[in-house]
MMTF fields as JSON, N, C-alpha, C and O atoms, coordinates in Angstrom:
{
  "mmtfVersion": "1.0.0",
  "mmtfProducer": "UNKNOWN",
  "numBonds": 371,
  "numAtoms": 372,
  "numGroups": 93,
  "numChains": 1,
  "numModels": 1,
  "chainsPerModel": [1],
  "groupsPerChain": [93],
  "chainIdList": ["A"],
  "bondAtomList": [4, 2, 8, 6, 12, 10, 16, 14, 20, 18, 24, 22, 28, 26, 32, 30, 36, 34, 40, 38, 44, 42, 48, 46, 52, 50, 56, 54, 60, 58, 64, 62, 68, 66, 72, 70, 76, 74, 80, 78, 84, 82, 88, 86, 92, 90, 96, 94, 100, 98, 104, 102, 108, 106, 112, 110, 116, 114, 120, 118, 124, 122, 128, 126, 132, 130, 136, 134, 140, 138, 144, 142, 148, 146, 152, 150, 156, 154, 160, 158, 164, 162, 168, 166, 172, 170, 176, 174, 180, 178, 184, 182, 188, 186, 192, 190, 196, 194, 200, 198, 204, 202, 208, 206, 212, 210, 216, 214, 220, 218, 224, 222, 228, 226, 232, 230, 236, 234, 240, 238, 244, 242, 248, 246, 252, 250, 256, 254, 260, 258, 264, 262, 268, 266, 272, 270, 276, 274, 280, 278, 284, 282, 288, 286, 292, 290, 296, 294, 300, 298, 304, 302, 308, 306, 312, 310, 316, 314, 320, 318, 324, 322, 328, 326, 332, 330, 336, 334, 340, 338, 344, 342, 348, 346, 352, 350, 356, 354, 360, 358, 364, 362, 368, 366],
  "bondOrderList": [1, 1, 1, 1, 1, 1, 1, 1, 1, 1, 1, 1, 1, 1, 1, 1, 1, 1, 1, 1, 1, 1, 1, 1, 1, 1, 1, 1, 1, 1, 1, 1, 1, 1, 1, 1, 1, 1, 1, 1, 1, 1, 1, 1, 1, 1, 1, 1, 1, 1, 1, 1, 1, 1, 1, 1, 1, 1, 1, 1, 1, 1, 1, 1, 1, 1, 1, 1, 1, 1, 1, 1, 1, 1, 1, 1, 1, 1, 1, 1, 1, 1, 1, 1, 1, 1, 1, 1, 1, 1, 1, 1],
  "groupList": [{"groupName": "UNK", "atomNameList": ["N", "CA", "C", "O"], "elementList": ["N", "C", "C", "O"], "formalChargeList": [0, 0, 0, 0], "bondAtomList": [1, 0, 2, 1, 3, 2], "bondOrderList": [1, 1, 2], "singleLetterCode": "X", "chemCompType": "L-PEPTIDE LINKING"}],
  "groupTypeList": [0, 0, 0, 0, 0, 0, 0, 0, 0, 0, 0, 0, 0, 0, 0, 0, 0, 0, 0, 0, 0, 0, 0, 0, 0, 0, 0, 0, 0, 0, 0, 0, 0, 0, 0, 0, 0, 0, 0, 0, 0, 0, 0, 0, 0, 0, 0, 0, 0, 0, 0, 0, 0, 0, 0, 0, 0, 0, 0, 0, 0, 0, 0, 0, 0, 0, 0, 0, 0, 0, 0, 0, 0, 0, 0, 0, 0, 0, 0, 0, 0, 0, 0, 0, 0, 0, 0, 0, 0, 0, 0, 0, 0],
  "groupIdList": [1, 2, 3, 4, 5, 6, 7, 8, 9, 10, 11, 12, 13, 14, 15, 16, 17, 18, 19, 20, 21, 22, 23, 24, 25, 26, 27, 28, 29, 30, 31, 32, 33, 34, 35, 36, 37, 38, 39, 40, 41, 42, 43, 44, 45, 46, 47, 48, 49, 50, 51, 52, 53, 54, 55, 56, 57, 58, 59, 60, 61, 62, 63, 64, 65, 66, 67, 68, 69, 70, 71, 72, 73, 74, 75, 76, 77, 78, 79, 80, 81, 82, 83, 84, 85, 86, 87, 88, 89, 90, 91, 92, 93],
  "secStructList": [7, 7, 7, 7, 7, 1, 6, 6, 2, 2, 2, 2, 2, 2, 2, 2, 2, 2, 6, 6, 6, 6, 6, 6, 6, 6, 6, 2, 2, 2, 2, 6, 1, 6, 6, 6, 6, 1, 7, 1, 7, 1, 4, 4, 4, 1, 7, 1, 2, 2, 2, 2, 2, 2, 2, 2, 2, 6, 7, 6, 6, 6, 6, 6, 1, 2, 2, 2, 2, 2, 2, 7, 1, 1, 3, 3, 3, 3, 6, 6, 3, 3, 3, 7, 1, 1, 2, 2, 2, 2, 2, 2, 7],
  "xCoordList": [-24.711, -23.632, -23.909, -25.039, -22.944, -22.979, -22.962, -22.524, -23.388, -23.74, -22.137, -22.21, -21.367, -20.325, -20.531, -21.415, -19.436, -20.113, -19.346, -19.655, -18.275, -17.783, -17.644, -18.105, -17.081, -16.212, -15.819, -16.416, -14.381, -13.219, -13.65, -13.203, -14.495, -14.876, -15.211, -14.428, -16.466, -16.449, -15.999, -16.223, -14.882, -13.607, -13.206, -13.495, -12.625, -11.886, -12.431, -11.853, -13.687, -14.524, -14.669, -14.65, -14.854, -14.868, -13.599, -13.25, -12.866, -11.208, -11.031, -10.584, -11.335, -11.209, -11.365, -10.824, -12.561, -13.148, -12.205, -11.344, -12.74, -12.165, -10.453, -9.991, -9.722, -8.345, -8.167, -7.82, -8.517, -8.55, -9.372, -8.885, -10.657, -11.155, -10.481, -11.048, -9.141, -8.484, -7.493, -7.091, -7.006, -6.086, -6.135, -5.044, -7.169, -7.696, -8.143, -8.375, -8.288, -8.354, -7.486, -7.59, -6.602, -5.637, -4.684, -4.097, -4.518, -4.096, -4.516, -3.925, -5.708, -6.751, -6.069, -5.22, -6.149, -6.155, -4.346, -3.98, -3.38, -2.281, -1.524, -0.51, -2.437, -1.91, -2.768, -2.124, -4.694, -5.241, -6.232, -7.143, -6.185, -6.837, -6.473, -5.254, -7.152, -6.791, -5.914, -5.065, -5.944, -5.075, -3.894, -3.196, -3.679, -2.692, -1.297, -0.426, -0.805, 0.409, 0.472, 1.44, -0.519, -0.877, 0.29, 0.094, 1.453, 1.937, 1.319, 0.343, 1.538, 0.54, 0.822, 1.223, 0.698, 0.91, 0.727, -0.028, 1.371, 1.085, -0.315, -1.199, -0.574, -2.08, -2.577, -3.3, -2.842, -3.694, -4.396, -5.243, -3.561, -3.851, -4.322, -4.452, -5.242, -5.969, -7.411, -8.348, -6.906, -7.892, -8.676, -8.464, -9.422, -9.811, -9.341, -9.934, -8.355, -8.084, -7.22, -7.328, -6.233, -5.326, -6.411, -6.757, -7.024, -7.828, -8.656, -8.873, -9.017, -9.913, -9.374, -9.979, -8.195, -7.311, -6.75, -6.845, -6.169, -5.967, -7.462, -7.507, -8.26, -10.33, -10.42, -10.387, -10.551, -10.647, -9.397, -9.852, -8.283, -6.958, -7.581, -7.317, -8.099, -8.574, -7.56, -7.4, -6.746, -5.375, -4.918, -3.886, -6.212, -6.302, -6.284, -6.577, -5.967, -5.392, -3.84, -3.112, -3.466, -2.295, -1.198, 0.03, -2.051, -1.004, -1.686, -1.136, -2.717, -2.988, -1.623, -1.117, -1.395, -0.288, 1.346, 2.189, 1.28, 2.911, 2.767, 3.854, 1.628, 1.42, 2.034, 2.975, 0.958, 1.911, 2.994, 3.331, 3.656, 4.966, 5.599, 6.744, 5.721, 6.332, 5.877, 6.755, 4.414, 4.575, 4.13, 4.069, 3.791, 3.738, 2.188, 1.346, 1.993, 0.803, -0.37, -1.373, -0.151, -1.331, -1.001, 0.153, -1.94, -1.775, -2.869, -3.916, -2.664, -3.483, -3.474, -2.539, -5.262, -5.744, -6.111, -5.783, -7.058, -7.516, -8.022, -7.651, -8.365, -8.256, -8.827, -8.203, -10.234, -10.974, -10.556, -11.156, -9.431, -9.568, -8.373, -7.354, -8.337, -7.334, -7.428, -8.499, -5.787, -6.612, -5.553, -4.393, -5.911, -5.195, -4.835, -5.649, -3.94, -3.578, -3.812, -3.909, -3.884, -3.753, -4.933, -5.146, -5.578, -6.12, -5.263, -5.535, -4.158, -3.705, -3.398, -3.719, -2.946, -2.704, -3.778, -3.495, -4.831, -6.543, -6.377, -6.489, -6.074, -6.06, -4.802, -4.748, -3.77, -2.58, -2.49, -1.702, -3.349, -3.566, -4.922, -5.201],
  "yCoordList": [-13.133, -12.168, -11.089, -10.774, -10.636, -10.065, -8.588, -8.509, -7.411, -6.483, -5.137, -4.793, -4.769, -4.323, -3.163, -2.404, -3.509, -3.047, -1.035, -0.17, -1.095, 0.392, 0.973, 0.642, 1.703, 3.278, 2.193, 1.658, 1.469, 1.112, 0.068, 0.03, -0.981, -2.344, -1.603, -1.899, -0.466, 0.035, 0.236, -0.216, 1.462, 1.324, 0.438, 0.303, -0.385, -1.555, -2.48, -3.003, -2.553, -3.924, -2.887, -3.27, -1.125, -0.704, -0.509, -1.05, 0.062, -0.032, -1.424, -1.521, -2.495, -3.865, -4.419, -5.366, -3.389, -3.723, -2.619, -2.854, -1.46, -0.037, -0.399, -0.296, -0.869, -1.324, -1.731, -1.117, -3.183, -4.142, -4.191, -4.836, -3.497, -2.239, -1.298, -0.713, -0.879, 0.21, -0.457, -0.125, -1.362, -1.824, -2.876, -3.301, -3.343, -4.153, -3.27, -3.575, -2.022, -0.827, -0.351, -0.151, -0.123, 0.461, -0.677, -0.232, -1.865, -3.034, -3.424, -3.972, -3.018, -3.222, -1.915, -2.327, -0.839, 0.404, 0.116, 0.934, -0.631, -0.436, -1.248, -0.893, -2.539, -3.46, -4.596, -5.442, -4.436, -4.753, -3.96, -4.512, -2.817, -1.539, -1.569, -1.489, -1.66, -1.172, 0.096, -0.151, 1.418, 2.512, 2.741, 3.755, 1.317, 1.438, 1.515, 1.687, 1.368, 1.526, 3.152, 3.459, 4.029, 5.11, 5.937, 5.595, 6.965, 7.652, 8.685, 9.155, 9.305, 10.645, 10.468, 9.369, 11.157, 11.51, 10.019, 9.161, 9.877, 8.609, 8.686, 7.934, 9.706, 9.894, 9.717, 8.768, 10.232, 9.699, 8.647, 8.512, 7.728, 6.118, 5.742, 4.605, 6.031, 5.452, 6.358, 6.009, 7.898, 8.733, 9.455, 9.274, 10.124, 11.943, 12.851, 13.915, 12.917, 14.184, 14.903, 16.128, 14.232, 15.216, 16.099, 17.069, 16.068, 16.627, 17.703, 18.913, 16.597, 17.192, 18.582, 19.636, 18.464, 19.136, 20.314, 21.383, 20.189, 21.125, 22.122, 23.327, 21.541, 22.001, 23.316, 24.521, 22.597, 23.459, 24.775, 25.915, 24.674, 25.446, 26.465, 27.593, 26.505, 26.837, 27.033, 27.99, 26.009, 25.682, 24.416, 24.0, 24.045, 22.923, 22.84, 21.82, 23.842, 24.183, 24.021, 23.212, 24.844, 24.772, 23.728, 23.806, 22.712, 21.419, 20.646, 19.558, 20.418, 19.82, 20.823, 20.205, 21.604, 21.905, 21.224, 20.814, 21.348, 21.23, 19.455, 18.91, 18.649, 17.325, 17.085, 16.612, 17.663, 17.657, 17.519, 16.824, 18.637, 18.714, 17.906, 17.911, 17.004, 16.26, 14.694, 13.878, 14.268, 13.375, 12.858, 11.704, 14.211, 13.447, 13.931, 14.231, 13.94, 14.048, 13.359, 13.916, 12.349, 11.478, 11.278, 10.927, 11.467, 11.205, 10.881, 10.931, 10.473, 9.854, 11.058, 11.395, 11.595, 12.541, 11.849, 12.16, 10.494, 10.03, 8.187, 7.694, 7.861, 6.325, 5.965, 5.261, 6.692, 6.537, 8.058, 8.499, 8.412, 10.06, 10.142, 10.318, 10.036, 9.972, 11.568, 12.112, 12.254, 13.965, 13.84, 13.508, 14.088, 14.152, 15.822, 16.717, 16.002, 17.434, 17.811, 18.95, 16.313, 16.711, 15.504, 14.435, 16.036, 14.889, 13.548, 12.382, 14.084, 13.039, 12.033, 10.857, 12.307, 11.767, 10.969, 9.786, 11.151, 10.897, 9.436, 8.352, 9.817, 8.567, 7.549, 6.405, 8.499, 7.185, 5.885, 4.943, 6.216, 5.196, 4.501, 3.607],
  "zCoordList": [26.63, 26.608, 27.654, 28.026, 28.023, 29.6, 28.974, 27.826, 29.6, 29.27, 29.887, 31.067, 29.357, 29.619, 31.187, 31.586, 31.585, 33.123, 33.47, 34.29, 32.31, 32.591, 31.35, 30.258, 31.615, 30.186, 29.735, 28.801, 30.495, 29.746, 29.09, 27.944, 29.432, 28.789, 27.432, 26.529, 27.002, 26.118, 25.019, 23.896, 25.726, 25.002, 24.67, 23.481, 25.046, 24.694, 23.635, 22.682, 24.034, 22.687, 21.325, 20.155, 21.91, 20.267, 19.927, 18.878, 20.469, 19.761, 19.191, 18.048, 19.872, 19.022, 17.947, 17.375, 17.612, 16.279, 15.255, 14.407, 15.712, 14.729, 14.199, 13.062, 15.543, 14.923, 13.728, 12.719, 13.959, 13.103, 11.715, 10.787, 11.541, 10.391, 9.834, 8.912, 10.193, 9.755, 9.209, 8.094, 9.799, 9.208, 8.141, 7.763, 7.619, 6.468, 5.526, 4.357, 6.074, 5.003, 4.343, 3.133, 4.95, 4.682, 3.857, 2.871, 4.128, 3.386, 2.131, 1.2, 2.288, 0.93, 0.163, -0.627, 0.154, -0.405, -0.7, -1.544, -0.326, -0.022, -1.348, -1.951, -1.596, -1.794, -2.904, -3.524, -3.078, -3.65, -4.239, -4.854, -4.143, -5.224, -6.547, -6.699, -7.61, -8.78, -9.155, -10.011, -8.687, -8.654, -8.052, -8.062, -7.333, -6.586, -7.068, -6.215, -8.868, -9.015, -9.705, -10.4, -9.473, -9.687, -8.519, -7.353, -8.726, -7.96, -7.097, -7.682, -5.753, -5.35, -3.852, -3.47, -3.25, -1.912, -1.193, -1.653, -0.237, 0.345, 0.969, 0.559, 2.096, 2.593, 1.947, 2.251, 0.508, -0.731, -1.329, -2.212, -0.31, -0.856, -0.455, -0.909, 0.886, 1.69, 2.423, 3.142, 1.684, 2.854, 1.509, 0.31, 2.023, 1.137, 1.938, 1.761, 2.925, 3.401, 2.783, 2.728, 2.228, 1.557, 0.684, 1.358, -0.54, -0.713, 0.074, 0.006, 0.885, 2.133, 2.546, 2.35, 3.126, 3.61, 3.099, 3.703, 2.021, 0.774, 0.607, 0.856, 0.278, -0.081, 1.109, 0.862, 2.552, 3.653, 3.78, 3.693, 3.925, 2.987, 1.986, 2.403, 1.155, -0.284, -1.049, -1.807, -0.852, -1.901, -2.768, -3.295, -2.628, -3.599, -5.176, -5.8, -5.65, -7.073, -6.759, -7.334, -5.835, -5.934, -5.414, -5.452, -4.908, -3.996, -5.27, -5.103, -6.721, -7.658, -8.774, -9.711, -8.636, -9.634, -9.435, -10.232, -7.958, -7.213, -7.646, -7.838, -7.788, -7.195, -9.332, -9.97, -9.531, -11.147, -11.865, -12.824, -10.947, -11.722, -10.598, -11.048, -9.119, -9.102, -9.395, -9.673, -9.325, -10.139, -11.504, -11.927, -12.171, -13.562, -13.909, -13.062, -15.448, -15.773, -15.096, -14.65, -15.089, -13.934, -12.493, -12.246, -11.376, -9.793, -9.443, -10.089, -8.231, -7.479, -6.079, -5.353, -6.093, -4.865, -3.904, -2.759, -4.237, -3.102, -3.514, -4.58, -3.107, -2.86, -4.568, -5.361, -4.861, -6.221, -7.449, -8.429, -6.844, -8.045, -8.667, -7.999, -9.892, -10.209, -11.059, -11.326, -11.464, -11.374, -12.86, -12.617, -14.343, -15.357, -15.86, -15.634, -16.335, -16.51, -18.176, -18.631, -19.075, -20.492, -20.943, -20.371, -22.106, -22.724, -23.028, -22.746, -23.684, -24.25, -22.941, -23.112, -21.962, -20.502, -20.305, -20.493, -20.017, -20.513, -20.961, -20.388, -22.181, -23.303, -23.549, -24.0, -23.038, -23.12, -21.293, -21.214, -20.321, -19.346, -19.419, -18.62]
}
């Protein structure tokens, strides 16, 4: 195997990979996740930034209240978090 001779070859063989890694991610998270019929921000379904995002903000109480009352006692923050508002919520999923 020949040893890449510029920048762009670089580029190119790692974008090749990273693409095609992102997008089996995101397919996976989209379509064969367990939480996935869980409602919540779309970014949510695939990243931690919403979270993320909100955290750095220091308004992440308050986009977890707004996320509440539009979807429901249970949501989905990030790919593994699911965020409950009531016990009973808790116990009835």
């Amino acid at each position: 195997m020949e040893k890449p001779n510029s920048l762009f070859e670089i580029a190119v063989h790692t974008f090749s990979i990273i693409i095609p890694l992102t997008l089996i991610t995101i397919t996976y998270y989209l379509s064969l996740h367990p939480p996935k019929n869980y409602p919540g921000p779309f970014i949510a379904k695939f990243t931690d930034g919403y979270a993320g995002y909100h955290a750095v903000k220091k308004c992440l109480h308050l986009a977890t209240y707004h996320d509440h009352l539009k979807y429901g006692p249970v949501f989905r923050q990030a790919p593994n978090r699911l965020i409950f508002n009531t016990p009973s919520a808790l116990r009835s999923k």
